[in-house]
C-alpha positions in Angstrom: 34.0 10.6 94.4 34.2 11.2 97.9 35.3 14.1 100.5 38.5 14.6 102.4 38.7 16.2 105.3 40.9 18.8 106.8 41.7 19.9 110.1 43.2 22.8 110.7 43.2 25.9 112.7 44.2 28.3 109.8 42.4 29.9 107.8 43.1 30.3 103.9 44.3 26.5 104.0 41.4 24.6 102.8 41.9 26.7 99.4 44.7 25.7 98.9 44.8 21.9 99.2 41.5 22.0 97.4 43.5 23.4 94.7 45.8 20.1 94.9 43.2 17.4 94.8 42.1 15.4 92.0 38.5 15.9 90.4 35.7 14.5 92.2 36.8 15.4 95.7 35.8 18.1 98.1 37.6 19.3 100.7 35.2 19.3 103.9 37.2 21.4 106.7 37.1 22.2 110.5 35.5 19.5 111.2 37.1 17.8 114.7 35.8 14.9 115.3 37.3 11.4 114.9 33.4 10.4 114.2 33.5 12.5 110.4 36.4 10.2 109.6 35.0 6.6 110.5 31.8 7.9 108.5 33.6 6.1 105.2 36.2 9.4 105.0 39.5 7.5 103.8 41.9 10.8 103.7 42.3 13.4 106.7 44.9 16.4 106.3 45.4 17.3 109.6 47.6 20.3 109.8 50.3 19.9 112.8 51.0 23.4 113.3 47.7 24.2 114.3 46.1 21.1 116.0 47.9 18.8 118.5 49.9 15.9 116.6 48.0 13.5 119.5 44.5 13.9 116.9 46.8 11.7 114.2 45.7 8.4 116.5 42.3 9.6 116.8 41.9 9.6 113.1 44.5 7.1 111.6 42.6 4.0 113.1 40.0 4.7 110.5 41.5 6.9 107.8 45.0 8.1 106.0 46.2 10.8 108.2 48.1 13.3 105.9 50.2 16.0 108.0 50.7 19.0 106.9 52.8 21.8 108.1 54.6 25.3 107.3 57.8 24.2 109.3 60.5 23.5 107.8 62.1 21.3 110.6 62.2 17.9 110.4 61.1 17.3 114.5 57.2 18.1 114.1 57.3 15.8 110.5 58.6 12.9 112.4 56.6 13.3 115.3 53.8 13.0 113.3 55.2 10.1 111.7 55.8 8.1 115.0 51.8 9.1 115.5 50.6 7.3 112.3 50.9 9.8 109.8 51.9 10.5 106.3 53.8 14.2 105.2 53.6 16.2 102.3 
């Protein structure tokens, strides 16, 4: 069906969401530019405790900007939000 992609700095986290997405779709990761997403890429993950929340504006104009974080503060979450993006 199509590929997501993931941006993140940590390793081990691509297995993981892979684990969580629906059949048909592969989980394309570390790749950083906003260029992969306006290719026809409809979901990014961008993980906000790696990468700089700024990166959600890059990629939203194109693209469903997913954050995803570790924290369990609510501060990075609705920075992210402010930026464009969506939390799980």
């Amino acid at each position: 069906m199509g590929n997501v992609l993931l941006v993140t700095g940590r390793a081990g986290l691509d297995e993981e969401l892979q684990e969580v997405l629906p059949r048909g779709y592969k989980l394309v990761s570390n790749v950083k530019t906003p260029a992969f997403a306006e290719a026809g890429r409809q979901f990014v993950f961008l993980d906000i405790d790696s990468v700089p929340g700024e990166q959600i504006r890059q990629y939203s104009c194109n693209s469903f900007v997913i954050a995803v974080t570790d924290e369990e503060r609510t501060g990075p979450v609705m920075e992210a939000a402010t930026l464009g993006a969506y939390e799980i």
